[in-house]
TORFI-229158 format. One record per residue (C-alpha): residue in one letter; residue number from 1; z, x, y. Coordinates in nm, 2 decimals. Each point is the difference from the previous one (the first is absolute). Layout:
<rs>
<aa = A, i = NUM, w = Z, u = X, v = Y>
...
</rs>
This chain:
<rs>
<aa = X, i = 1, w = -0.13, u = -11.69, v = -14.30>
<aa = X, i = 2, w = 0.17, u = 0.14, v = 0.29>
<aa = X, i = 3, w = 0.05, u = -0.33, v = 0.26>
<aa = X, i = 4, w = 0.35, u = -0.02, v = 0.13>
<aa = X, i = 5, w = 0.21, u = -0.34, v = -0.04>
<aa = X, i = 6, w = 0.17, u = -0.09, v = 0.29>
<aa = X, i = 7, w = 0.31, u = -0.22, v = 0.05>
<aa = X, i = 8, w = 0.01, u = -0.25, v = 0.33>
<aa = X, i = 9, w = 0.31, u = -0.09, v = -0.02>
<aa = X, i = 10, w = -0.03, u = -0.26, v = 0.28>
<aa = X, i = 11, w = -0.28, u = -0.18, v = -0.21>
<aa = X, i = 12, w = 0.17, u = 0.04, v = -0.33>
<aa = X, i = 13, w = -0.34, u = 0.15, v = -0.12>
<aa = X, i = 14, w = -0.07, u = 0.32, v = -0.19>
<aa = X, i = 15, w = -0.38, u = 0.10, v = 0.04>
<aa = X, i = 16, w = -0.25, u = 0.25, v = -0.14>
<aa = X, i = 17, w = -0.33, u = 0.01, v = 0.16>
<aa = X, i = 18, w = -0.34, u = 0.15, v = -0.24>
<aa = X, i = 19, w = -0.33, u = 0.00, v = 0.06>
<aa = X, i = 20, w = 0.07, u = -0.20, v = 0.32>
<aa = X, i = 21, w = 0.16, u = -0.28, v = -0.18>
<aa = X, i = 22, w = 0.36, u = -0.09, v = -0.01>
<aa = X, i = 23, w = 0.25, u = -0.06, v = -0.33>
<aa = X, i = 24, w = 0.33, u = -0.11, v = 0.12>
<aa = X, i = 25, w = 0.34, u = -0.18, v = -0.13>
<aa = X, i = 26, w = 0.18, u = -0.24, v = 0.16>
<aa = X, i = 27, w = 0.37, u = -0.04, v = -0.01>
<aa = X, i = 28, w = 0.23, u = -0.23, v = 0.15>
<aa = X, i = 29, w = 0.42, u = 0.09, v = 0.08>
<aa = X, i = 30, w = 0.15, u = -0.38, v = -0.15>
<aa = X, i = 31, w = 0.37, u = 0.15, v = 0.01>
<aa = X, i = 32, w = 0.18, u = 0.38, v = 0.09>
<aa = X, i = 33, w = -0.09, u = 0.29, v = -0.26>
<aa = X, i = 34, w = -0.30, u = -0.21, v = -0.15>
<aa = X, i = 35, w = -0.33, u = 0.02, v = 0.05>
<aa = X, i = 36, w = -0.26, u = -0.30, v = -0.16>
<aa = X, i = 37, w = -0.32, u = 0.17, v = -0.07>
<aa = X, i = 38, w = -0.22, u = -0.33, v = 0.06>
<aa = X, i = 39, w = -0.39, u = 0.15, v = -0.05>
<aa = X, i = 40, w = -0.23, u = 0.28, v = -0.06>
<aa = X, i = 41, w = -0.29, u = -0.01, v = 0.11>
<aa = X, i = 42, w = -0.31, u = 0.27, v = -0.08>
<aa = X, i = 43, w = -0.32, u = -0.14, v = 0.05>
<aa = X, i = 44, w = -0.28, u = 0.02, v = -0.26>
<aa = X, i = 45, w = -0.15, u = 0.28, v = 0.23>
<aa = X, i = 46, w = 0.26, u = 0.28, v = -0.11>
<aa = X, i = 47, w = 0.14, u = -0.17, v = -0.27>
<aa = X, i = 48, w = 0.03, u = 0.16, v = -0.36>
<aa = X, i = 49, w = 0.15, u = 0.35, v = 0.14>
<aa = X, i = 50, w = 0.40, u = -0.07, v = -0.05>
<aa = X, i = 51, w = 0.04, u = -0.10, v = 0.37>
<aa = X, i = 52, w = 0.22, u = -0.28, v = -0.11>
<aa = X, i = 53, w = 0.21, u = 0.21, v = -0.24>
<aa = X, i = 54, w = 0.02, u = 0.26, v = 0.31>
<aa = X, i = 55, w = 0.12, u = -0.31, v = 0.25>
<aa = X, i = 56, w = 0.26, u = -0.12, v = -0.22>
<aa = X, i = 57, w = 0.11, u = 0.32, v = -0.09>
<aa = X, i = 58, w = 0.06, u = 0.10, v = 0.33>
<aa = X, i = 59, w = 0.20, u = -0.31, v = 0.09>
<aa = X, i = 60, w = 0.23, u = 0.03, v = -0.33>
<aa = X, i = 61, w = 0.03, u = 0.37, v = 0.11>
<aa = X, i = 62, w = 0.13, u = -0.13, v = 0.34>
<aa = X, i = 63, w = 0.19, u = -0.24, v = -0.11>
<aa = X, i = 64, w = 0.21, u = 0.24, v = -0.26>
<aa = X, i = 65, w = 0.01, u = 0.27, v = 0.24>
<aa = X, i = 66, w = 0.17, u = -0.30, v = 0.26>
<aa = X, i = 67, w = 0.23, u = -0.11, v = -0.25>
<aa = X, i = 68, w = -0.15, u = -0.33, v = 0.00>
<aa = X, i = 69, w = -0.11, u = -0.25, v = -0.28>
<aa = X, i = 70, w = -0.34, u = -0.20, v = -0.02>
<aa = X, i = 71, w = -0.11, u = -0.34, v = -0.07>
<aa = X, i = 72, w = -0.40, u = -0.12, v = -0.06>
<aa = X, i = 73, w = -0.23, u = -0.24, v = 0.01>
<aa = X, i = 74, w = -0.29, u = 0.22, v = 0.01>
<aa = X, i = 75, w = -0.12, u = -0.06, v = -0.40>
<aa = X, i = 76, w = -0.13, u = 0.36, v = 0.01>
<aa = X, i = 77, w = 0.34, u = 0.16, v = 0.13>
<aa = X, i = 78, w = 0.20, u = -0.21, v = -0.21>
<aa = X, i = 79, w = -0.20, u = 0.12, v = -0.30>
<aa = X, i = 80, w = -0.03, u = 0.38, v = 0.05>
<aa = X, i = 81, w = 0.45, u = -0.06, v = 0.10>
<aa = X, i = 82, w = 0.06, u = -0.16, v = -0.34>
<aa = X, i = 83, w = -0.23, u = 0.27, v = -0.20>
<aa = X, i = 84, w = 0.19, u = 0.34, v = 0.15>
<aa = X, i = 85, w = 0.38, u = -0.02, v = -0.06>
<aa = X, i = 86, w = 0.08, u = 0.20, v = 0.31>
<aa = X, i = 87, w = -0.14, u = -0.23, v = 0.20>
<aa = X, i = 88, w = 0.12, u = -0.35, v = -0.17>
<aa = X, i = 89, w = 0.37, u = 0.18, v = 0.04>
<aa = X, i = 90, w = -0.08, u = -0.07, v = 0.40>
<aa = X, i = 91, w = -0.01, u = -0.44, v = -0.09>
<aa = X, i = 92, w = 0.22, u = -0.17, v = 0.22>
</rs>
């Protein structure tokens, strides 16, 4: 799989676009150096193909990279954070 996610920064909104159909995260900026991931969405249509895993990757990536930490209450960010070490070391 070769689609690009992208990071609108404005929105709060990483995307990845397949087939056509849009997989995205949400995240929301509650106080300075955190970011609250609040949804991910990947619709039935492209689902199954680690988009999820690839949008919460990329915002963890971000988010380490920006010396920031990260709060969820996206169920499917909060579980793959609590399951990989490096990432649950980002909690606020």
């Amino acid at each position: 799989m070769s689609a690009e996610i992208t990071h609108d920064a404005a929105r709060q909104r990483y995307s990845l676009i397949l087939d056509g159909v849009e997989g995205y995260l949400t995240y929301e900026r509650r106080q300075p150096g955190v970011r609250h991931i609040t949804h991910t969405i990947v619709p039935d249509a492209i689902g199954g193909r680690g988009i999820g895993k690839r949008l919460v990757n990329r915002i963890l990536d971000d988010i380490k990279a920006d010396g920031e930490k990260v709060t969820s209450a996206c169920w499917y960010a909060s579980a793959l954070i609590d399951k990989t070490p490096a990432w649950a070391a980002l909690k606020a």
